[in-house]
N, C-alpha and C positions, 0 to 999 in steps of 0.2 A: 750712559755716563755723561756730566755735563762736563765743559773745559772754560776756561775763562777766555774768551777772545783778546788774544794781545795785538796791539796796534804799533805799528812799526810807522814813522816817520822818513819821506822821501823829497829830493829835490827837483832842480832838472837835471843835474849831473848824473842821476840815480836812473835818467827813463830807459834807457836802454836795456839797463838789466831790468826794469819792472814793467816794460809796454807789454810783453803775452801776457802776464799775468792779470794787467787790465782788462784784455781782450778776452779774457777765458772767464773774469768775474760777468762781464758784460754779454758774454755768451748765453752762458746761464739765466741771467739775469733777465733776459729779455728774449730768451727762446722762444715765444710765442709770438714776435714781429720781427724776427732774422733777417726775413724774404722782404720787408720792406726798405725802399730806399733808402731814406732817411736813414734807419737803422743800420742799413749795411756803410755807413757815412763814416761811422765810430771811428775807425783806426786814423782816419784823420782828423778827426778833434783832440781824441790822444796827443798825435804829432803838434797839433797846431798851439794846443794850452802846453805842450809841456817843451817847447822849445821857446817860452816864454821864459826869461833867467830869474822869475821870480815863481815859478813852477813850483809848488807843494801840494805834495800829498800824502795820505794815511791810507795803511790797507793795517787790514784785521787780519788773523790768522787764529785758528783753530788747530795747535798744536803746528803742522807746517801748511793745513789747507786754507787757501786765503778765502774770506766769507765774502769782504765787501770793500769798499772803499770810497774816498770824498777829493776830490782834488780841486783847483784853482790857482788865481793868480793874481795878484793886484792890478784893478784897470787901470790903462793908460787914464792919464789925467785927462779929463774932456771929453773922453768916448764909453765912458761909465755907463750901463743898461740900464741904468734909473733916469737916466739924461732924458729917455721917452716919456719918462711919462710927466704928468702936469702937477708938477709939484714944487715949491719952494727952493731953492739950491740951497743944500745946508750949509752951513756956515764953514766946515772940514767937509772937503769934498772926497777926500781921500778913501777908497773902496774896493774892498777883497773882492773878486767874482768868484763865489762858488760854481764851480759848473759843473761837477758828476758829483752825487753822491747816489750809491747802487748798493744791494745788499744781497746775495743769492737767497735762491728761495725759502732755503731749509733754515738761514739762521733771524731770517725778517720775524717783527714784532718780539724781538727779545732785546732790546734798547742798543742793540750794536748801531744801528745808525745816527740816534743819537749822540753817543761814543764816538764815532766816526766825527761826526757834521762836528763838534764840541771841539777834539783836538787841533781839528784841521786850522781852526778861527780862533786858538787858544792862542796869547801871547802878539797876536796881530798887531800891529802897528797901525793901522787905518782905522778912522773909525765907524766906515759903514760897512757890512756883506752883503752882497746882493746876489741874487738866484732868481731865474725862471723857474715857473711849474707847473704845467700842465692843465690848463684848468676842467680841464673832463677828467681827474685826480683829485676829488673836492676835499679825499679824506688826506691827501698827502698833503694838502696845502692848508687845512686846516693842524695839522699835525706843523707845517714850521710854522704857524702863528702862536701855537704854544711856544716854540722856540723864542720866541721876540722878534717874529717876521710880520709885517704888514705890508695886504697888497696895496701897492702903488699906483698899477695901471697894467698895462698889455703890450707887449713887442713879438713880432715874428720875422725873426731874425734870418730866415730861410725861406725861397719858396714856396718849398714844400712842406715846412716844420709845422706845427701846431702855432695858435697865438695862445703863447705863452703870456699868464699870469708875472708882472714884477715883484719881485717881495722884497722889502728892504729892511736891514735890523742894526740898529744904533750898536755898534760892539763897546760904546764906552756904559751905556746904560743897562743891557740884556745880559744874559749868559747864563 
């Protein structure tokens, strides 16, 4: 039987009661690189994005099981993650950072992330969203360019992280 994935809406006030449940989607989610550093890193990008006081986030639920979620935070002015790359400064520099969007295994390619990605940047007040993506992930990144994402350039934000693909999407013109 199928259920309609409802999306529940959260702040930073909210993280405390919602930080396991991040950590249990992202468990899931990526149980096949646990053991990697990086990956074991999570619970403090958790902390680190969501004691940001412009902290928002959406998780999904299936009835009460949570499937996925997208969270972010509007960048500081002037250290925005498109700053790397060699491009024009827009006119409105103003810029949501998407920085998780995860979806457990069992409810992926059934549009919840899109659902997800969409409410989170729904009503925003900035006008760009910008996200990293994996670029050995050709189909995920090709997947936000449908969204209204185009890559920018490349930042690797971490020693050890991947170079990350930048993707940047007009929120006044896309959606």
């Amino acid at each position: 039987m199928t259920t309609t994935v409802q999306l529940r809406r959260f702040t930073h006030p909210d993280l405390p009661a919602i930080r396991q449940t991040l950590l249990d989607v992202h468990a899931d989610a990526y149980a096949d690189t646990l053991n990697t550093e990086f990956t074991q890193r999570f619970p403090w990008f958790v902390d680190h994005w969501g004691s940001n006081p412009g902290f928002t986030c959406v998780i999904g639920y299936d009835n009460d099981e949570p499937v996925g979620f997208a969270y972010g935070a509007p960048a500081t002015p002037g250290r925005e993650w498109w700053r790397d790359a060699p491009i024009q400064p827009p006119a409105d520099p103003s810029t949501f950072s998407v920085s998780e969007l995860m979806v457990r295994p069992r409810w992926r390619k059934t549009g919840t992330a899109k659902r997800l990605h969409e409410t989170l940047l729904e009503d925003r007040p900035e006008a760009l969203a910008v996200l990293l993506v994996n670029p050995d992930h050709p189909k995920v990144e090709a997947l936000y360019e449908t969204w209204g994402y185009r890559r920018i350039g490349n930042r690797q934000p971490f020693p050890d992280s991947p170079n990350y693909a930048i993707m940047l999407r007009d929120l006044r013109t896309s959606g």
